[in-house]
C-alpha positions as a printed Julia matrix, in Angstrom:
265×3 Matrix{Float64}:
 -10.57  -52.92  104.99
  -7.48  -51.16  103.95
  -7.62  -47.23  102.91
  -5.19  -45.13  100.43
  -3.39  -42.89  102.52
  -3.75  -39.01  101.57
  -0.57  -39.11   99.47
  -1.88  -41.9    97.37
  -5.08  -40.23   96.49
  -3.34  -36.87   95.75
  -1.07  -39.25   93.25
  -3.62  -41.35   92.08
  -5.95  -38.3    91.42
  -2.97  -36.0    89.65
  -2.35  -39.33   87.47
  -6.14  -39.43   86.17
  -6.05  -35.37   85.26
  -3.07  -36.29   82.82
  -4.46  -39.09   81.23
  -7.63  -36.45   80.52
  -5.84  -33.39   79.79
  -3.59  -35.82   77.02
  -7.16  -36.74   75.72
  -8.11  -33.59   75.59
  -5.24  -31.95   73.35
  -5.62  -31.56   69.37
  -4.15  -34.26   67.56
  -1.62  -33.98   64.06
  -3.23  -36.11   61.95
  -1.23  -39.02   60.46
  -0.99  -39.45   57.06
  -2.89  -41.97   55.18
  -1.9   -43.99   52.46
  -4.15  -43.95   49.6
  -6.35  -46.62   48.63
  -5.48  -49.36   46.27
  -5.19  -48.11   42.78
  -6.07  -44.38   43.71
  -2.75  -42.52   42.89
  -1.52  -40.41   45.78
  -1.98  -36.61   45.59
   1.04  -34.27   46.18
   0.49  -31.23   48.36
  -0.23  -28.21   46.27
   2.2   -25.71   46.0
   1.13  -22.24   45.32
   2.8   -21.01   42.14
   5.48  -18.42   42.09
   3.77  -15.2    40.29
   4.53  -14.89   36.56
   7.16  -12.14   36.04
   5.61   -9.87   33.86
   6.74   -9.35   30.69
   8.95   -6.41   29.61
   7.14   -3.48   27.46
   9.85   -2.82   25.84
  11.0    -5.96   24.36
   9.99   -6.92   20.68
  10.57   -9.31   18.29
  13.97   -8.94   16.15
  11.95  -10.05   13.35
  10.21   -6.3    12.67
   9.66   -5.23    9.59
   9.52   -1.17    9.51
   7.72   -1.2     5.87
   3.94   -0.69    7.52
   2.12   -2.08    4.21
   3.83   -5.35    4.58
   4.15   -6.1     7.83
   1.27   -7.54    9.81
   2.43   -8.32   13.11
   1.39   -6.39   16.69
   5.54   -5.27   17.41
   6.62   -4.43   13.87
   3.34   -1.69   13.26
   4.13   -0.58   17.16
   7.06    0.61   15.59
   5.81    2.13   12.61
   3.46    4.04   14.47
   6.39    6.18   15.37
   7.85    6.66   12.11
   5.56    7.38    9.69
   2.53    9.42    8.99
  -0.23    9.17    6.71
  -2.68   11.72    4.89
  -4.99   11.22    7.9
  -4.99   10.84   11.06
  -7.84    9.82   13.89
  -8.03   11.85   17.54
  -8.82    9.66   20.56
 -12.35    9.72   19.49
 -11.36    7.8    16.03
 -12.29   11.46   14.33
 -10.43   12.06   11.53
  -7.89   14.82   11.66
  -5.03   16.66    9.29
  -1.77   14.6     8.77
   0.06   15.07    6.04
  -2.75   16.65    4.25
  -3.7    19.9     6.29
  -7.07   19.74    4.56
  -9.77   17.82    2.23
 -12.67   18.84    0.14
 -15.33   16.34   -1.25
 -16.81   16.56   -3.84
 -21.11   16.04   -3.76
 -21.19   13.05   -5.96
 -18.17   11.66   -2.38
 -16.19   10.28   -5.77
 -13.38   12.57   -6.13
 -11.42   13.37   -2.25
  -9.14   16.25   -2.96
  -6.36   16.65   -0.28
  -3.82   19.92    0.41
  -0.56   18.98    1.53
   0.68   20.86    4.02
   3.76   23.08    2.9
   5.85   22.01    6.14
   5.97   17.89    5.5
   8.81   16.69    5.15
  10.76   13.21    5.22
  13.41   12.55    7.93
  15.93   12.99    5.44
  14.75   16.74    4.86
  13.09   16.26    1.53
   9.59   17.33    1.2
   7.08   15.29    0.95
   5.2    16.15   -2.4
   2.03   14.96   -4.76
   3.93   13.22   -6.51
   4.78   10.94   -3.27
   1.4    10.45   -2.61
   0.47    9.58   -6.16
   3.73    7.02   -5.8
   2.63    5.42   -2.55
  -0.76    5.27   -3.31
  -0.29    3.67   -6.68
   1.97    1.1    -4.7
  -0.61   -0.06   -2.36
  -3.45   -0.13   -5.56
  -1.9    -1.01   -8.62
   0.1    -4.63   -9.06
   1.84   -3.37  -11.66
   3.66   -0.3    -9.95
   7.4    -0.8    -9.84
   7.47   -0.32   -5.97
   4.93   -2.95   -5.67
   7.64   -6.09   -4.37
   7.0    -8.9    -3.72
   4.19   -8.28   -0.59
   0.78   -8.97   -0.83
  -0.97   -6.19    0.62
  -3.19   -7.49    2.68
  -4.02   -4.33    5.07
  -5.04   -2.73    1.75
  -7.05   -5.77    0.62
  -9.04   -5.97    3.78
  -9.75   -1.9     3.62
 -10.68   -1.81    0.46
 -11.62   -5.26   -1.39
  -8.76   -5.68   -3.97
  -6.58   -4.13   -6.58
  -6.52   -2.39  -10.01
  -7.75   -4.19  -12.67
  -9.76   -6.85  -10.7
 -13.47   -7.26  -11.22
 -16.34   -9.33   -9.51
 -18.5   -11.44  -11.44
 -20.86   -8.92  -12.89
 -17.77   -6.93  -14.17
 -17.46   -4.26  -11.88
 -14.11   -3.42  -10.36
 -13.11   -4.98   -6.6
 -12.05   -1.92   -5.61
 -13.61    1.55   -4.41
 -10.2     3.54   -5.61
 -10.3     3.81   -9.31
  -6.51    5.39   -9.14
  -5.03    8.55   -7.43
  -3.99   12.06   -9.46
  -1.72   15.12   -9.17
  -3.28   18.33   -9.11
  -0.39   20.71   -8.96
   2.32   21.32   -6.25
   0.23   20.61   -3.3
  -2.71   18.9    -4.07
  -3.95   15.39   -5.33
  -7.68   13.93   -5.7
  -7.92   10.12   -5.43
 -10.89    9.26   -7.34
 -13.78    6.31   -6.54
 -16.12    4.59   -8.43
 -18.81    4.37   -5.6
 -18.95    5.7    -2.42
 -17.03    4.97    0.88
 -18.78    6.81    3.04
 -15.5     5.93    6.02
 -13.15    6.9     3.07
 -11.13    9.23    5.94
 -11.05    6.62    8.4
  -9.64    4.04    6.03
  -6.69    6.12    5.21
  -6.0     6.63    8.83
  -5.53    3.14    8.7
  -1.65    2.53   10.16
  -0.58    0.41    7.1
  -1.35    3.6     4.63
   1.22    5.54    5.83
   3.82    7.56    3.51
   7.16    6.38    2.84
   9.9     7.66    0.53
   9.84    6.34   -2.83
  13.23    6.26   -3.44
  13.94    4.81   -0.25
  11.21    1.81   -1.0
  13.83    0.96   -4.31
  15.72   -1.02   -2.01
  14.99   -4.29   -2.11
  14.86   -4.51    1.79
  13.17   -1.94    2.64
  12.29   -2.33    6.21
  14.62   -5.09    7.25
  17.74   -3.93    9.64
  20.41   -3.89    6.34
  18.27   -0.77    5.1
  17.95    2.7     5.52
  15.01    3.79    7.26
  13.64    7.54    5.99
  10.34    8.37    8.3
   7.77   10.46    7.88
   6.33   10.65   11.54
   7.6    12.11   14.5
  10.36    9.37   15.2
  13.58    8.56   13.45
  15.56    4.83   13.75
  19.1     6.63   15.33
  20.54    2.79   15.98
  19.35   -1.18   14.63
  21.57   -3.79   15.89
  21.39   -7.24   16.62
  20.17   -6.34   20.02
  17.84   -3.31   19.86
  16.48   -0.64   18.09
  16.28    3.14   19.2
  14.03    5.64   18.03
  14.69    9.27   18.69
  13.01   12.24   17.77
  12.6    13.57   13.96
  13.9    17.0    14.19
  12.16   17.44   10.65
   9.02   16.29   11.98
   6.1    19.36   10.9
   4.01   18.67   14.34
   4.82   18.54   18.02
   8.6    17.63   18.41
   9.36   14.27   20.52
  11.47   14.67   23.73
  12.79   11.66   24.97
  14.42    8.45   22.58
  12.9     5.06   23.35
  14.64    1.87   23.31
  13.83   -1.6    22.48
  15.32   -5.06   23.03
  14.77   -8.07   21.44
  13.79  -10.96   22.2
């Protein structure tokens, strides 16, 4: 019988390790081909992160007259340039604005307010009673010659409805019967039943105070007009590609520091 010399087993054995070491290895997996009529799935890519979204870009379509417009950039605005009678602390307390004080009276029918002697308009006029009675008139009454063509709808949901208009037992829509000057610094806006959040209503960011004889232009609010603020911010430049707000010199509380800009969009 014929035996493998000792350099044939040494090859013969080294040649049987490879085959199991080769065996032994992790294999890449070959791609498949989907079945018959089962579409083939691409490999999922992980999405490239949304880029987020500039805070200081708004719409170009703002309108800076708060009791008309209705959309989230054009009262961001406002916010900044005008003030109402009332104002709410981080609480939602009411608090003085433009009226450094209130009395009620016990029937809560008749809310006299005190204007405070240092309000004034951007334009350095001062705000008076007979603004209020003017801007309050404008959101209540249909018939007031500031009135436009808007439809009031922050009113309307704050209060019910308008002058004149009466539910089907004849009683009026409306809480507010109608607004009156006192004297120099004071006006009472009368109800016909109680709103016991009265305050809180008027802190409401569409009842703010405007110049009447700045809301006689026909388009008020839009970028061809001229803005006159009541609030601690002042429009210093509109274009067609921003808007910048810097401080109101005139304004009667804390003083702004820094302008912002905006871009649109």
């Amino acid at each position: 019988m014929n035996h493998l010399s000792t350099p044939s087993r040494l090859f013969a054995l080294l040649l049987t390790l490879a085959f199991l070491l080769a065996a032994c290895q992790p294999q890449t997996p070959t791609p498949t081909e989907a079945p018959a009529g089962v579409p083939a799935q691409p490999a999922t890519e992980t999405p490239a992160p949304a880029m987020p979204e500039d805070p200081n870009s708004i719409s170009r379509d703002i309108w800076l007259d708060p009791a008309l417009a209705r959309d989230a950039d054009s009262m961001r605005i406002n916010q900044y340039l005008y003030e109402g009678l009332v104002t709410l602390d981080a609480s939602g307390n009411p608090q003085p604005g433009i009226a450094e004080s209130w009395l009620i009276s016990e029937d809560t029918l008749a809310y006299t307010f005190v204007i405070r002697p240092d309000a004034v308009f951007s334009d350095g006029s001062p705000i008076t009673p007979d603004d209020i009675v003017a801007n309050v008139t404008r959101w209540l009454d249909p018939e007031s010659p500031l009135r436009g063509e808007g439809n009031y709808e922050a009113w309307q949901e704050v209060f019910d409805g308008f002058l004149g208009e009466k539910d089907s037992d004849g009683r009026p829509v409306s809480p507010v019967d109608g607004v009156q000057k006192v004297d120099f610094n004071t006006v009472i806006l009368h109800l016909n039943r109680p709103v016991p959040d009265l305050l809180v209503h008027l802190a409401n960011p569409a009842l703010v105070v405007l110049k009447p004889g700045a809301l006689e232009q026909a388009n008020y609010g839009k970028i061809t007009s001229t803005i006159v603020s009541s609030g601690p911010y002042v429009v210093s430049s509109w274009t067609s590609d921003g808007l910048v707000l810097s401080p109101n010199p005139a304004y009667w509380g804390m003083v702004a520091q820094v302008e912002m800009e905006f871009t649109f969009r």
